[in-house]
N, C-alpha and C positions, 0 to 999 in steps of 0.2 A: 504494500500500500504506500503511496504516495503522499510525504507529507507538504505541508505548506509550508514554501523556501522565503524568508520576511528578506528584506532588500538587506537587514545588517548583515545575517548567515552571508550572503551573495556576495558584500562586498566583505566581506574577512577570509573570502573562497582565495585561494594563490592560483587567482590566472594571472599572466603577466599581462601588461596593460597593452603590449604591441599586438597580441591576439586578436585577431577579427570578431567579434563578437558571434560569427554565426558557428565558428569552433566550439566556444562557450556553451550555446545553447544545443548543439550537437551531445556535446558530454555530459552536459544537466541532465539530458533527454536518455543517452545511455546508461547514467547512474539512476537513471528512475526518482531524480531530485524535482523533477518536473515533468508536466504530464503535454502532452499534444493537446487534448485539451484545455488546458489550461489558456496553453499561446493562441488556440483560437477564439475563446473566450475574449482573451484581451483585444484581440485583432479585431471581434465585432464591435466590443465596447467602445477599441477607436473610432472605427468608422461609424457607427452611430452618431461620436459625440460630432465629429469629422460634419456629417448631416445634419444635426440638430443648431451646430453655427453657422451652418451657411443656409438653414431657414431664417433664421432670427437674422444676420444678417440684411437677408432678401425683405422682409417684415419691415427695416427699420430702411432702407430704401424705399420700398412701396411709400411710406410713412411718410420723410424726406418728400416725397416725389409728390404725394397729394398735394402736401401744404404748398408746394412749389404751384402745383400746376392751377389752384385754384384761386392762385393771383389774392386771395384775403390776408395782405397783410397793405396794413394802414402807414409804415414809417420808413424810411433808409434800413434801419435799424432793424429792424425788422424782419424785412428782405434780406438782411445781410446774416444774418446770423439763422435764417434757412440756408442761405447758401453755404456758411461755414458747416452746418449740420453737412448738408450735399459733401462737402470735399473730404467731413471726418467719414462719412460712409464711402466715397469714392478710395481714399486711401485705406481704408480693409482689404480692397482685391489683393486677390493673390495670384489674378493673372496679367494687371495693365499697369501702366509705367505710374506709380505713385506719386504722388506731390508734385505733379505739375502744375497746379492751380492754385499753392498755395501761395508764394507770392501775389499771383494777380489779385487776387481776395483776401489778402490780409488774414490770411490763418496765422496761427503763432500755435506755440505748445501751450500755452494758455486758453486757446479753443481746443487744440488736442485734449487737453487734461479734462474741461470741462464735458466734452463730447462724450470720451473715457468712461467719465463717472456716471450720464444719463445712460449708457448703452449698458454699462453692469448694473445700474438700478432696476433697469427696463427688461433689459433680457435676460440678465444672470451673467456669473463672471467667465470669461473666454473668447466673449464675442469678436475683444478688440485684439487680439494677440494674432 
């Protein structure tokens, strides 16, 4: 029977650090210190979590994109600070060139930070990493 390996056991293991990792989990898997199930478990848990941010993501654009397209806002101010929302969800992708608008819009880490902290109030923590 296979017992549960806690990350201290694992890192007190002497594999040398130049080891490829998938050596490591080779030997885990022949000493029976770890299950194949186990690593597939983890692998769905990734990709779930993997899915569950790039819905909320998608959410907090839709969201962005309403208030944008439905022209209701009354100030500079206003408008401007939809738009800085737009550039903190535009800079999430993790496929298109990042921060190319913030210059032209006056983002600062100061709109990052504040964006930061609406999107983990909002959606829960991970969205933004």
């Amino acid at each position: 029977m296979i017992q549960e390996l806690t990350f201290g056991q694992f890192k007190s293991m002497d594999y040398p650090d130049k080891l490829p990792f998938e050596y490591v989990l080779v030997d885990l898997l022949y000493k029976k210190q770890i299950s194949v199930n186990e690593i597939l478990t983890a692998y769905s848990t990734a990709i779930e979590e993997e899915n569950h941010i790039n819905k909320m993501r998608f959410e907090e654009a839709c969201a962005n994109l309403c208030q944008i397209l439905s022209g209701n806002f009354k100030t500079e101010e206003q408008k401007s600070t939809m738009m800085k929302r737009a550039i903190h969800t535009y800079n999430m992708s993790n496929s298109m060139a990042t921060h190319v608008f913030d210059k032209q819009y006056g983002y600062t880490e100061d709109d990052k930070a504040q964006w930061d902290e609406h999107c983990d109030r909002v959606y829960g923590p991970g969205i933004n990493k």
